[in-house]
C-alpha positions in Angstrom: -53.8 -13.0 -28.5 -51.3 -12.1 -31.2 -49.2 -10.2 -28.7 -49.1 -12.3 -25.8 -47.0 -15.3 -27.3 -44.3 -12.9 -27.8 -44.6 -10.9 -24.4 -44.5 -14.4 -22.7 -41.2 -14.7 -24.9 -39.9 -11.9 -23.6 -40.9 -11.8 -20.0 -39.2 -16.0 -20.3 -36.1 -14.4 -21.8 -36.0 -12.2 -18.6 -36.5 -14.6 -16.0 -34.1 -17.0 -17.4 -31.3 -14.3 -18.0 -32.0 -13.1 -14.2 -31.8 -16.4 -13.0 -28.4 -17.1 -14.6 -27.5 -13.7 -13.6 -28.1 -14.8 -9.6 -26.4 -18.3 -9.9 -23.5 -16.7 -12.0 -22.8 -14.2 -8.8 -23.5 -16.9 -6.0 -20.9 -18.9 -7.9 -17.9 -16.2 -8.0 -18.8 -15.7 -3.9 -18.2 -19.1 -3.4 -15.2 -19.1 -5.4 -13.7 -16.4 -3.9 -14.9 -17.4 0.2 -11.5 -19.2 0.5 -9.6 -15.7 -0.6 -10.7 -14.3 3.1 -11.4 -10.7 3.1 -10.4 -7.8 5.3 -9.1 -8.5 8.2 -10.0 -7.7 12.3 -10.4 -4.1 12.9 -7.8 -3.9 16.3 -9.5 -2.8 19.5 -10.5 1.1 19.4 -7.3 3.2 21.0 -8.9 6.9 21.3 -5.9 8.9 20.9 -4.2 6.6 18.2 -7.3 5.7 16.3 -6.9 9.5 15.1 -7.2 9.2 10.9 -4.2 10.7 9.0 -6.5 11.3 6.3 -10.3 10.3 5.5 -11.8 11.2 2.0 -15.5 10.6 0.7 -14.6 8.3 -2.2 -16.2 6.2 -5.0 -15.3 2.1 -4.6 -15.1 0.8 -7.9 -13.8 -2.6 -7.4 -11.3 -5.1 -5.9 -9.7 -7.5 -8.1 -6.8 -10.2 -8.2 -3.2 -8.4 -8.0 -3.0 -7.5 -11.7 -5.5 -8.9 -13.1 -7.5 -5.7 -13.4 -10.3 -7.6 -15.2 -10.7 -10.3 -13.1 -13.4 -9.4 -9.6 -13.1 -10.5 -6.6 -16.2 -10.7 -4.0 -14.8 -10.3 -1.1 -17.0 -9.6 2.2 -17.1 -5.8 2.2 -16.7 -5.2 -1.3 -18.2 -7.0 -3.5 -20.3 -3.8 -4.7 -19.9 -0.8 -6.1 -20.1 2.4 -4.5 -20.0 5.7 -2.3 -17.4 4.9 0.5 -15.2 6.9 2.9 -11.3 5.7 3.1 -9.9 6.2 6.6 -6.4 6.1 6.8 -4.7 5.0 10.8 -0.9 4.8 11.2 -2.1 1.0 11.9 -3.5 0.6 8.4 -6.9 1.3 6.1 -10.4 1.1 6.6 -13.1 1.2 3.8 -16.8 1.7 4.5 -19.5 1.4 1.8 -23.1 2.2 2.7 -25.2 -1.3 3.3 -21.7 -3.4 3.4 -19.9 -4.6 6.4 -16.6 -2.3 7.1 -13.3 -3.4 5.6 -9.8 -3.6 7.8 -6.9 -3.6 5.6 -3.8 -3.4 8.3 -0.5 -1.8 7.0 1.4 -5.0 7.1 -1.0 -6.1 4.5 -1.0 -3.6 2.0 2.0 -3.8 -0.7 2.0 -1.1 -2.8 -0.2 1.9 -4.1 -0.7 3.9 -7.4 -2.9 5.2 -10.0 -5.0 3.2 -12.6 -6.9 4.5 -15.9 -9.2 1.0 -16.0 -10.5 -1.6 -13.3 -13.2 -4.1 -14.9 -15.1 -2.1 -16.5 -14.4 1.1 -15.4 -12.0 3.6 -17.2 -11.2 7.0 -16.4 -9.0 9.6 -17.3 -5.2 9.0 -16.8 -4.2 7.9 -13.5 -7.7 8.9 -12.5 -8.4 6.1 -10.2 -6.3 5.1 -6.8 -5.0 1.9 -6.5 -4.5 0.0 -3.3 -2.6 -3.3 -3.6 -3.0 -5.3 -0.1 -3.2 -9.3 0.5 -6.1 -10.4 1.9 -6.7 -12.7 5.2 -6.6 -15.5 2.8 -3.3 -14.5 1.7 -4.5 -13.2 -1.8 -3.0 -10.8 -3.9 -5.8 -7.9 -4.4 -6.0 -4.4 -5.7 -8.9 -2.2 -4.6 -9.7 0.9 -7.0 -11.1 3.9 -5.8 -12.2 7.2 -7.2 -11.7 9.8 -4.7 -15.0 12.7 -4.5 -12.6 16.1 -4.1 -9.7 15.8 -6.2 -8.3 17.9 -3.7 -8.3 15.3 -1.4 -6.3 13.1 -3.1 -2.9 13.8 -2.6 -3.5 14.1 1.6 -4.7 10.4 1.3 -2.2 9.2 -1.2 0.6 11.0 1.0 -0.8 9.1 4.1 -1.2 5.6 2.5 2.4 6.1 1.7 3.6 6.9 5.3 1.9 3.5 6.4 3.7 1.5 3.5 5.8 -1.1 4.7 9.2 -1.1 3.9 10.3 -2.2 0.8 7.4 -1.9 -0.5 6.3 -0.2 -3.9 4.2 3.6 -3.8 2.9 5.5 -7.2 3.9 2.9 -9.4 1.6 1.2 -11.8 1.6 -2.5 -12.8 -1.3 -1.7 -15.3 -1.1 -1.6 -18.8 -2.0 2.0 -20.6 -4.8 1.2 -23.4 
């Protein structure tokens, strides 16, 4: 009898640090519904559907455009993961395991680089990819990834760069080194 009052404790603690867990995450999802997401994947061409470059990669996290701390959960990525990064001359797809498939066209994206830290993530230097793109809700994001093979890296960094728009900024870093 002497222990139970305490497990109940415990096992109340729990429950009620779960539950504000749950309605803390439901919260930021409704918050961020009105930033949109990834856009329509175009219709399947065969022959120009051909990836420049797709790497096995970790997805860390999206965030607002340089506020590295700050999460967004958007539809596709709102969990972290193993995800392969296929890059079209029409623009970026990321697909995570158990998550719908995210369409970033080229148009969108507006600028890439390397990051050290992204929430709560930090790697060596430059040790994560950085995609900056505004999403369908016309929100400024940056997506982080880790890429698997280091020597895939530079092929997708060197085709994410080909689909830049013009005027727009690749390799440079808006982040602040810790």
């Amino acid at each position: 009898m002497d222990k139970l009052v305490p497990v109940l404790v415990v096992a109340a603690v729990l429950v009620v640090a779960v539950l504000l867990i749950v309605w803390g995450w439901r919260r930021r999802v409704r918050r961020d519904r009105s930033a949109g997401g990834g856009y329509a994947a175009p219709a399947a061409a065969p022959a120009a559907a051909q990836p420049l470059a797709r790497v096995a990669t970790f997805y860390v996290a999206t965030t607002k455009g340089g506020e590295h701390l700050e999460r967004l959960a958007l539809p596709g990525l709102s969990f972290r993961g193993k995800a392969e990064l296929s890059v079209t001359e029409d623009g970026v797809s990321v697909a995570i395991p158990g998550e719908q498939p995210v369409y970033i066209p080229s148009s969108a994206i507006t600028g890439l680089g390397a990051a050290t830290t992204a929430i709560d993530r930090v790697v060596e230097k430059d040790g994560l990819l950085r995609l900056s793109w505004t999403t369908s809700g016309g929100v400024a994001a940056d997506s982080f990834f880790r890429v698997v093979d280091p020597a895939d890296r530079a092929p997708v960094i060197a085709a994410v760069e080909s689909i830049l728009p013009a005027g727009h900024q690749a390799g440079t870093s808006t982040e602040s080194e810790v």
